[in-house]
C-alpha positions as CSV (number, residue, x, y, z in Angstrom):
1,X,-7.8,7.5,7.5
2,X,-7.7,10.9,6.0
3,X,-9.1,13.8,8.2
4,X,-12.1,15.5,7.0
5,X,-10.2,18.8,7.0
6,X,-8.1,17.6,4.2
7,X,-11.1,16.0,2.2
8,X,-13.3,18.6,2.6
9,X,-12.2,21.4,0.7
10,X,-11.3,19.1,-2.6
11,X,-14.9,18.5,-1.8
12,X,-16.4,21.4,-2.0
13,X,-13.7,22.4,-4.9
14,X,-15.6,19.5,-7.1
15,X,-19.2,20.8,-6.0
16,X,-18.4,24.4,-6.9
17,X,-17.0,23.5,-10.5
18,X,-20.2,21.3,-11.2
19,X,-23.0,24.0,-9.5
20,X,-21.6,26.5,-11.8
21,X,-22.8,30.2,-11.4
22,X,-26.9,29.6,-11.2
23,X,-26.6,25.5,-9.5
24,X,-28.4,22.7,-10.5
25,X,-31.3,24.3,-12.6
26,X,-32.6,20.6,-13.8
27,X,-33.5,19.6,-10.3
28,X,-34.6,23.2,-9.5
29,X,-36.9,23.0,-12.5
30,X,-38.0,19.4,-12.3
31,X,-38.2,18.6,-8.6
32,X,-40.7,20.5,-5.9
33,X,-39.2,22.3,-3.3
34,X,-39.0,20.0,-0.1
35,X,-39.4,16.7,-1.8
36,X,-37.2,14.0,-0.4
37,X,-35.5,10.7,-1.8
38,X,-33.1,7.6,-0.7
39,X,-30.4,6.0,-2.8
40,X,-27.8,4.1,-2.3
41,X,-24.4,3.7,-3.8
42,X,-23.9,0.5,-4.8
43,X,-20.7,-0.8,-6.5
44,X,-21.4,-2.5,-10.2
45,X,-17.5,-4.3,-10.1
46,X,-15.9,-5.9,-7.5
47,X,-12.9,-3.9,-5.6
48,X,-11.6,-1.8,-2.7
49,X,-13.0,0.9,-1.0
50,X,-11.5,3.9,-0.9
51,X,-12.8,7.5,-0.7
52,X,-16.2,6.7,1.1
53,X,-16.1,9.9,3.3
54,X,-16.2,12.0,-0.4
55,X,-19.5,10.8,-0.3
56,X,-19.8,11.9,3.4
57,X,-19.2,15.1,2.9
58,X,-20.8,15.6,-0.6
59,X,-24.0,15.2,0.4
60,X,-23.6,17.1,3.6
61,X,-22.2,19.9,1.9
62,X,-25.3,20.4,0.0
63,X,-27.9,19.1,3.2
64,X,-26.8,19.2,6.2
65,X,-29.7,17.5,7.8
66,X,-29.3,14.6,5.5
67,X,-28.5,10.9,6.8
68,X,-25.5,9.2,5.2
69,X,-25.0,5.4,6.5
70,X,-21.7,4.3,5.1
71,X,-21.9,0.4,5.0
72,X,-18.3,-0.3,4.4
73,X,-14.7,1.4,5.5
74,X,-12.0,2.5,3.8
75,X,-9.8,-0.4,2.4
76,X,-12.6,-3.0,2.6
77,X,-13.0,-5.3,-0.1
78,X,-16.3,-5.6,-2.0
79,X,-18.0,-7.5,-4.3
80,X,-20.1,-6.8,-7.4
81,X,-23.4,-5.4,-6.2
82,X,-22.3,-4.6,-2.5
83,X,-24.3,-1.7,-1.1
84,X,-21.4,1.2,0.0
85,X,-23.3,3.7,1.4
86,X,-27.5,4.7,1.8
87,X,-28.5,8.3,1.6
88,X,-31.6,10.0,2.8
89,X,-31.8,13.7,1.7
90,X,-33.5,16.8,0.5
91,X,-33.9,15.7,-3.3
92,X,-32.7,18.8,-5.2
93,X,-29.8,19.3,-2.5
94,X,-28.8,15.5,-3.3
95,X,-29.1,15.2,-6.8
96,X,-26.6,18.3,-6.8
97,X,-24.1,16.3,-5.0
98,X,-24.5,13.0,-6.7
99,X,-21.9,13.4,-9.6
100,X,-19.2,15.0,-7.6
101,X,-19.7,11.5,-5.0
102,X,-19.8,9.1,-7.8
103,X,-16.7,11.1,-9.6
104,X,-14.5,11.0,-6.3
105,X,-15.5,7.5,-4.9
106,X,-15.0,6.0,-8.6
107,X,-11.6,7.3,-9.0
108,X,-10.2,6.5,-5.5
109,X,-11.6,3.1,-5.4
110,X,-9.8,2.6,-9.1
111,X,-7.0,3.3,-7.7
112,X,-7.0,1.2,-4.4
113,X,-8.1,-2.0,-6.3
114,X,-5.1,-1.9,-9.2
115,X,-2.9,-1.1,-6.0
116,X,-4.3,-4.4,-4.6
117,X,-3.7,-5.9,-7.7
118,X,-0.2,-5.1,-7.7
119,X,0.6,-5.8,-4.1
120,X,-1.0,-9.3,-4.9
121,X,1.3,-9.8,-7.8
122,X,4.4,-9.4,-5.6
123,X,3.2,-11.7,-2.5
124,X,5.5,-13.7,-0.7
125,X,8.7,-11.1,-1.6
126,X,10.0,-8.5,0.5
127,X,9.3,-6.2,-2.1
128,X,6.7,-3.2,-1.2
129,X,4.5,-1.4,-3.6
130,X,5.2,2.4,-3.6
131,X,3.7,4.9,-5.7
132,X,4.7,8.6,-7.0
133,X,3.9,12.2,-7.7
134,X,2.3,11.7,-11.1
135,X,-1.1,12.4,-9.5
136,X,-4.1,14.2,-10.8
137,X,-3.0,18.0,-9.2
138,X,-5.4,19.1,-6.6
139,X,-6.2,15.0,-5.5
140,X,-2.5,14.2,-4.4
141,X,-3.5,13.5,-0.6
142,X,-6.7,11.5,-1.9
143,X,-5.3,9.5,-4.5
144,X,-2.5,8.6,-2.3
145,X,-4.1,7.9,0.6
146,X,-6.5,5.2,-1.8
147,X,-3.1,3.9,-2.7
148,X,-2.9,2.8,1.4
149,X,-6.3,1.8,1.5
150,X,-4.7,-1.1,-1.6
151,X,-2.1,-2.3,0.7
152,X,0.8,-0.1,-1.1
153,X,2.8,2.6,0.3
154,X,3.7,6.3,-0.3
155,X,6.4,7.7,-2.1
156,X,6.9,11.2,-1.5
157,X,4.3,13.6,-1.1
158,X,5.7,16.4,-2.7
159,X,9.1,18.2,-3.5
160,X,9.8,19.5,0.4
161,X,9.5,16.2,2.1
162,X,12.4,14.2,0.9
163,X,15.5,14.5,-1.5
164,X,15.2,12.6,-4.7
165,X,18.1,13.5,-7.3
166,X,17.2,12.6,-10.3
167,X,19.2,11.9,-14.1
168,X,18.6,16.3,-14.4
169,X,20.1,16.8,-11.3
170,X,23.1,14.6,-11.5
171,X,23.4,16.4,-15.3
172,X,23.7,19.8,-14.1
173,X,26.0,18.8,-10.4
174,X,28.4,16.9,-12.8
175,X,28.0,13.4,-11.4
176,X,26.1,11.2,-8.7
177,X,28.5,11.8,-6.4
178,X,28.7,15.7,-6.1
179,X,24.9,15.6,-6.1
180,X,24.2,13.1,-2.9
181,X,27.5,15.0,-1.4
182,X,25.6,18.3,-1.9
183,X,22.3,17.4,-0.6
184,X,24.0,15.8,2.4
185,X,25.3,19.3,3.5
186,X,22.7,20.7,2.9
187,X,20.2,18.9,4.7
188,X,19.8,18.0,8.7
189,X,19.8,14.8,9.4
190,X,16.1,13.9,9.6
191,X,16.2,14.4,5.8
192,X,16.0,11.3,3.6
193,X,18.3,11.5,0.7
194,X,17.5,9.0,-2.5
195,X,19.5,9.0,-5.5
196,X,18.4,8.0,-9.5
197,X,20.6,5.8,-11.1
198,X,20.3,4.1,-14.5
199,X,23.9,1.9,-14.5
200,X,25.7,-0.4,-12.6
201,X,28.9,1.9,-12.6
202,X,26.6,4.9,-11.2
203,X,25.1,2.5,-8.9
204,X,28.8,2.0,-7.2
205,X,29.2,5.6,-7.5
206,X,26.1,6.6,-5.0
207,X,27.1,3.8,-3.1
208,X,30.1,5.6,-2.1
209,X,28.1,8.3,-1.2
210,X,26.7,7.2,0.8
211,X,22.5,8.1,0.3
212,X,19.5,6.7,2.0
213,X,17.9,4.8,-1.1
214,X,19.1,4.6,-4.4
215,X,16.7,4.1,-7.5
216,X,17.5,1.7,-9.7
217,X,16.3,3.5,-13.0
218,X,14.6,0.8,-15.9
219,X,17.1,-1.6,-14.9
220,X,17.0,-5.2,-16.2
221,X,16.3,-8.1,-14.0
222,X,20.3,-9.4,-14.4
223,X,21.7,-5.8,-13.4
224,X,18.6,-5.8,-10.9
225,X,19.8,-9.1,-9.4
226,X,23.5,-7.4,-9.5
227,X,22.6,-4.8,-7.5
228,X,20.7,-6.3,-4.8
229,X,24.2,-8.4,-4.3
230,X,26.4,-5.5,-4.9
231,X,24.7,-3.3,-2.0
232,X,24.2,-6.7,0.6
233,X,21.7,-5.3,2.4
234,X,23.3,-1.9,2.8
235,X,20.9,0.3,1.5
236,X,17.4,0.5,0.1
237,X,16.7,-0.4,-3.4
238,X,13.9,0.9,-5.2
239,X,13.4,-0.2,-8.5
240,X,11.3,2.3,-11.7
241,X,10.6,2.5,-14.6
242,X,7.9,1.0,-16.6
243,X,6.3,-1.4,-14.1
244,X,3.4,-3.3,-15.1
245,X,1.4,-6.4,-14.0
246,X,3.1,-8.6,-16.2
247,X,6.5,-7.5,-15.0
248,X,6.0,-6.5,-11.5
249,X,6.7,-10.4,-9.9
250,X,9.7,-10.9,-11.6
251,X,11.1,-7.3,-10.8
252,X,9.9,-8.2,-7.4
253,X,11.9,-11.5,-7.4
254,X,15.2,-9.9,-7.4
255,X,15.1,-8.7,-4.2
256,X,14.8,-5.3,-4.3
257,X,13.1,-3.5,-1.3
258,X,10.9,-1.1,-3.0
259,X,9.0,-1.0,-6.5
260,X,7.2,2.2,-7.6
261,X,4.6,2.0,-10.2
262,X,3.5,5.6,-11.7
263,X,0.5,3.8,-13.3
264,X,-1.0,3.2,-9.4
265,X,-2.3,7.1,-9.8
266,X,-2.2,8.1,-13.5
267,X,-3.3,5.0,-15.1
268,X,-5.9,3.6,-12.7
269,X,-9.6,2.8,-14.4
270,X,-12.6,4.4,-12.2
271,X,-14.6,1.6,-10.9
272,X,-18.0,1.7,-11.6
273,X,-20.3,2.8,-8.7
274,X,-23.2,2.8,-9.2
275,X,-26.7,5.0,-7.7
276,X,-29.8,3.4,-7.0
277,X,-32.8,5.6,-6.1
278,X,-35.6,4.4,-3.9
279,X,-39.0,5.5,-3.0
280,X,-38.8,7.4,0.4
């Protein structure tokens, strides 16, 4: 689970954008000072939980006396009309928050239930579901942490944590070779060092080189299938490029380790949450 030292400010980053410069002047204009209400966020679709504590923290950050009961954890599954969370507040400090909750917990959730949709799709292979850095800027450590709470892993989290050479790189160092050799001096050993390729002759080439992972680049399934059995187990094989839920089980049948899917984080629908007011 994600501290609430790394939620918080994204938080409060959402709440700022929405109060604006004067805040909420329809609940200051429509609602008496000190009224109270309960609500409760209650999902509309089935899915996965992820990004409850946005909803923590929200309504916190605008009342601190409020009560928040989350019903369900991060990474639970849910059904259609499962309550998530019930909220007992100031009324103009909660109807403030609302949007920014239903905004964050929407997307995440989106996001860890078409991650559980994928990780389904590959069941029974070795292969893991993996996503990337095409992430909405400012929600990396959110969205990828709702990509967990779907059963995939992380990718990289950014550009300082791991070396990925990619079809640029191996453009401008002259080859696939030079460029893993390069980034092997340069690097201590605690350093992972993944290389791009999109051939079966550049494939034999990083294999000489000797990298951490290779990625096998919008490969087909034959040269997929080639290259699990050229590299025996060696080395880990990620495969990219265009994955989708129709083609994900096949790419997955080859026997590659690794699959990353772009679309986990950029193409993910928000699933509709929903909030329910009650009398207080």
């Amino acid at each position: 689970m994600l501290p609430d030292l790394l939620i918080e400010p994204v938080v409060r980053r959402a709440l700022a954008e929405d109060l604006g410069r004067a805040g909420d002047v329809t609940a200051q204009a429509c609602i008496p000072e000190g009224a109270r209400m309960r609500a409760v966020f209650a999902a509309r679709k089935a899915g996965v939980l992820a990004g409850i504590d946005c909803v923590r923290l929200a309504v916190l950050a605008m009342d601190p006396d409020a009560s928040v009961e989350l019903k369900l954890r991060d990474g639970d599954a849910f059904e259609a009309g499962a309550v998530l969370a019930e909220v007992e507040a100031d009324a103009r400090a909660f109807l403030a928050a609302e949007r920014t909750a239903l905004n964050l917990l929407g997307r995440l959730c989106g996001i860890a239930t078409l991650t559980q949709a994928y990780v389904a799709a590959v069941a029974g292979t070795k292969a893991r579901i993996a996503d990337t850095r095409k992430t909405t800027p400012g929600l990396r450590a959110l969205e990828k942490h709702a990509v967990l709470c779907g059963g995939g892993v992380n990718h990289r989290f950014g550009l300082d944590d791991a070396i990925l050479i990619k079809d640029n790189h191996v453009a401008v160092c002259g080859g696939v070779g030079e460029a893993v050799r390069r980034a092997r001096a340069a690097v201590g050993h605690l350093m992972k060092v993944e290389v791009e390729v999109d051939s079966l002759d550049q494939l034999d080439e990083a294999l000489a080189a000797g990298p951490d992972v290779i990625m096998l680049d919008n490969f087909t399934l034959p040269m997929l299938r080639e290259a699990v059995a050229r590299t025996a187990g060696r080395i880990t094989l990620e495969a990219s490029g265009g994955v989708n839920l129709e083609t994900v089980r096949g790419i997955a049948e080859t026997g590659v380790d690794v699959i990353s899917v772009g679309a986990l984080t950029h193409s993910a629908q928000a699933l509709d949450v929903g909030l329910d007011a009650m009398p207080c």
